[in-house]
C-alpha positions in Angstrom: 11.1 127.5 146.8 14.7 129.0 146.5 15.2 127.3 150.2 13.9 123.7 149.3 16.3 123.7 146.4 19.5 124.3 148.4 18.5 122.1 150.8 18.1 119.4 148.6 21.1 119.3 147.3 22.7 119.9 150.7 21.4 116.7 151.5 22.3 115.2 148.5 26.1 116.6 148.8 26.4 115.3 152.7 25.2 111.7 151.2 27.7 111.8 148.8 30.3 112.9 151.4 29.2 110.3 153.8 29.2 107.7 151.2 33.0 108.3 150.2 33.9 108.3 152.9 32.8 104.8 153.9 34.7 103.0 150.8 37.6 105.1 151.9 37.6 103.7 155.1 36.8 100.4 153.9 39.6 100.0 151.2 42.0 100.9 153.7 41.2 98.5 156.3 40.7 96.0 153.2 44.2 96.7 152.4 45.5 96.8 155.7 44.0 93.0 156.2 45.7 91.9 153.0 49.1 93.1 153.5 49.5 91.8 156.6 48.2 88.2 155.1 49.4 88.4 151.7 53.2 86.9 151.0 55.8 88.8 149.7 56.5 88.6 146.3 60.2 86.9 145.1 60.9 90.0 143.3 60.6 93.9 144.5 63.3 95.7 144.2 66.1 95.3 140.9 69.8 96.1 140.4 70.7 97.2 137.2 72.6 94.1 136.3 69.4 91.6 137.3 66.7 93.6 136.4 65.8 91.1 133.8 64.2 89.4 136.5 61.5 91.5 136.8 60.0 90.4 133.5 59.8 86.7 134.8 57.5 87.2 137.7 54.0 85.5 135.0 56.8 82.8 133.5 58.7 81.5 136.7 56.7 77.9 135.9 56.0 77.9 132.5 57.0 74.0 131.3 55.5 71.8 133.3 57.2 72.8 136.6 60.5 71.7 135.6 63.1 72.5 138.4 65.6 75.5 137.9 69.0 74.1 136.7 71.3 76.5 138.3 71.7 79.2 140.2 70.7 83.0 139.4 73.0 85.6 138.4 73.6 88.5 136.2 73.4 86.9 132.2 76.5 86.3 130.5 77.2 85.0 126.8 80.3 83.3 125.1 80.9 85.3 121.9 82.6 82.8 119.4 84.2 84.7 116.7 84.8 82.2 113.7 88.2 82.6 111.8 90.6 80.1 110.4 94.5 80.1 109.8 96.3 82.1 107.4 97.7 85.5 107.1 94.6 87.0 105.9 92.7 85.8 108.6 95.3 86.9 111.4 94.9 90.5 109.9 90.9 90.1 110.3 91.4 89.2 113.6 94.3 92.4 114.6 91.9 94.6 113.3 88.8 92.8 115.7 91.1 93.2 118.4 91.7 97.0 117.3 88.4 98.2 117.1 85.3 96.9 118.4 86.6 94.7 120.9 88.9 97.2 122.2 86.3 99.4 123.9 87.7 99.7 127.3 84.4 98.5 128.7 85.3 95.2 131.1 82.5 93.3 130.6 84.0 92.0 127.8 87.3 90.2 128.4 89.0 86.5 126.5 87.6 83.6 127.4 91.0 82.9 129.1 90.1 86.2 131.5 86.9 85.4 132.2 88.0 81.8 133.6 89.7 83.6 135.9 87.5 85.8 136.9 85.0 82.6 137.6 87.0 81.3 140.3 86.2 84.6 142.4 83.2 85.8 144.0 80.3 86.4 142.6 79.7 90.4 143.0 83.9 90.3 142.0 83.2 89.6 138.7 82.9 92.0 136.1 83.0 90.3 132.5 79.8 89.3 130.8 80.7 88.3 127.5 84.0 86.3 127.2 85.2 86.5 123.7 87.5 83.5 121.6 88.3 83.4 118.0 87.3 80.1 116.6 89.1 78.0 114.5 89.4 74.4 113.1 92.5 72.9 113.6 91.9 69.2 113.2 94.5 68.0 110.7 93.2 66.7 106.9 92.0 63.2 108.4 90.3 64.8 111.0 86.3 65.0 110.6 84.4 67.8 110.1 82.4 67.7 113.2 83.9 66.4 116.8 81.8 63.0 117.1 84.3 60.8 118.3 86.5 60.6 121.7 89.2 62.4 120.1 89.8 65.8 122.5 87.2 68.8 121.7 89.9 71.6 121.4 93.7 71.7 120.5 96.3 73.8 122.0 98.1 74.7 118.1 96.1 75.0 115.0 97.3 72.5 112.1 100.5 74.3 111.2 101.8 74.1 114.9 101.1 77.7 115.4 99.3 79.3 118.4 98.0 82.9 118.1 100.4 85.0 120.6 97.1 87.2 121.9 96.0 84.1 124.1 92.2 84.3 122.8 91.7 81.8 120.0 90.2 78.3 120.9 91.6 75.3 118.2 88.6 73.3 117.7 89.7 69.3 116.6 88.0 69.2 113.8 88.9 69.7 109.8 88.6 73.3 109.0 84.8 74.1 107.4 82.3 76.6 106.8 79.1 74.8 107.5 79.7 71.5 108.2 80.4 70.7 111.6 82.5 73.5 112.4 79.3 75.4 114.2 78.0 72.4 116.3 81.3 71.6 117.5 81.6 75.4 118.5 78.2 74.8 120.5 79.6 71.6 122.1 82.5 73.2 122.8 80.2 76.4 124.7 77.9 73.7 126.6 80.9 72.0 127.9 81.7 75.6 129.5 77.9 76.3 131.2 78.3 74.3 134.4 82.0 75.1 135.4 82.3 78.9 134.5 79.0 79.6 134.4 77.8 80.4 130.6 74.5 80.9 130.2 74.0 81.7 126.4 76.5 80.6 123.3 76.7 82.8 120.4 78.6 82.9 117.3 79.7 85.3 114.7 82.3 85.3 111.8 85.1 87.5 111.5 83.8 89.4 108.4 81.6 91.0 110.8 81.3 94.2 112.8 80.3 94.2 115.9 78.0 96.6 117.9 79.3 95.8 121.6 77.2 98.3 123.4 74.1 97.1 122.3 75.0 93.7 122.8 76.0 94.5 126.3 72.5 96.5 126.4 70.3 93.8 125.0 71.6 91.3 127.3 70.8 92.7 130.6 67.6 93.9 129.2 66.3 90.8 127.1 67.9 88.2 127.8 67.8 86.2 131.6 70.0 84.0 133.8 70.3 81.0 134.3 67.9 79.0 135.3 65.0 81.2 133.8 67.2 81.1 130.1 65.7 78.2 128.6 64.3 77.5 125.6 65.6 80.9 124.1 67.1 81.1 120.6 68.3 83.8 118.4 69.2 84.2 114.7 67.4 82.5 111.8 67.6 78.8 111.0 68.1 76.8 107.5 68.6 73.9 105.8 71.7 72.5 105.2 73.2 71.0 102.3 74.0 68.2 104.4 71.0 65.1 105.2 69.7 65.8 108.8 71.3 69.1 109.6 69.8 72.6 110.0 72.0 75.6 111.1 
């Protein structure tokens, strides 16, 4: 009785055995078949400065098939600091110059800096987030946003003075808080994306402080190149007092 038992479940031991090894076999001559067929996907293998990519394998067609707009490369952002002209406001912008901006790290560098740097090869450049303080300088008549053929920036601000660090852009328009002063900043950005390669616009005033690693951070993390950026928005939008207008 003791002998039937062992046997049985000999046999059924050897079945399972043999059955295991059949799918075994099979799967690998399944897979064998496939990767010899199957085509390579776009994206294996990530640097550290692209890796965003590898989130956009499932959203590489997601409107309609709308052709890419430009060519791939590591994300960069225009940081658009917004002062205006006065003592006061050249202390604010010393002391932005003396402490979070100053954090040795070269992927951030003036907008002036990273023009430079776009005329040079790709894999030479190094800034990611050119910075300008942003000012209006249109004289009293001027309007408060740019929607004439007047020209988009100024080289002085309305006193005639120019800020000796090189990194403030003189927007033409009368000097405002939120009346025109933002969409001609974003104007101003969109005229940059083709030539030097821009591919997100962001602004913040000079009141506030700045966490530049994390920025630096969620940028190659979150937030793609061109052409896989669009469609992406940040910060929280209102009402304005003005008819038509949301900020």
């Amino acid at each position: 009785m003791m002998r039937r038992r062992i046997s049985d479940y000999t046999r059924f031991v050897l079945l399972a055995l043999a059955l295991s090894a059949f799918i075994a076999c099979s799967s690998v001559k399944y897979l064998g078949k496939y990767r010899m067929s199957a085509p390579l996907l776009r994206y294996q293998f990530f640097s550290q400065e692209n890796r965003a990519l590898s989130k956009l394998d499932d959203h590489l067609w997601p409107y309609n098939r709308e052709e890419p707009i430009g060519a791939g490369h590591s994300s960069t952002m225009l940081l658009g600091i917004f002062s205006t002209s006065g003592d006061k406001y050249n202390g604010r912008r010393e002391y932005i110059r003396e402490t979070y901006l100053a954090t040795g790290d070269d992927r951030i560098c003036k907008l002036e800096e990273f023009k430079r740097q776009a005329t040079q090869k790709l894999n030479d450049r190094r800034c990611k987030i050119p910075y300008t303080f942003v000012i209006g300088a249109g004289a009293s008549d001027r309007p408060k946003d740019h929607d004439d053929n007047e020209p988009l920036t100024l080289e002085t601000d309305q006193d005639g003075h120019a800020d000796e660090e090189g990194d403030c852009t003189y927007l033409n328009v009368k000097e405002n808080m939120e009346d025109g002063k933002s969409t001609t900043y974003m104007k101003f950005g969109a005229g940059l994306h083709v030539e030097y390669g821009i591919d997100y616009v962001a602004k913040i005033d000079d009141d506030t402080v700045l966490a530049i690693q994390l920025l630096l951070q969620f940028i190659e993390d979150d937030l793609p190149p061109t052409p896989f950026n669009r469609r992406i928005y940040g910060g929280t939008g209102w009402g304005s007092y003005a008819p038509n207008h949301i900020y």
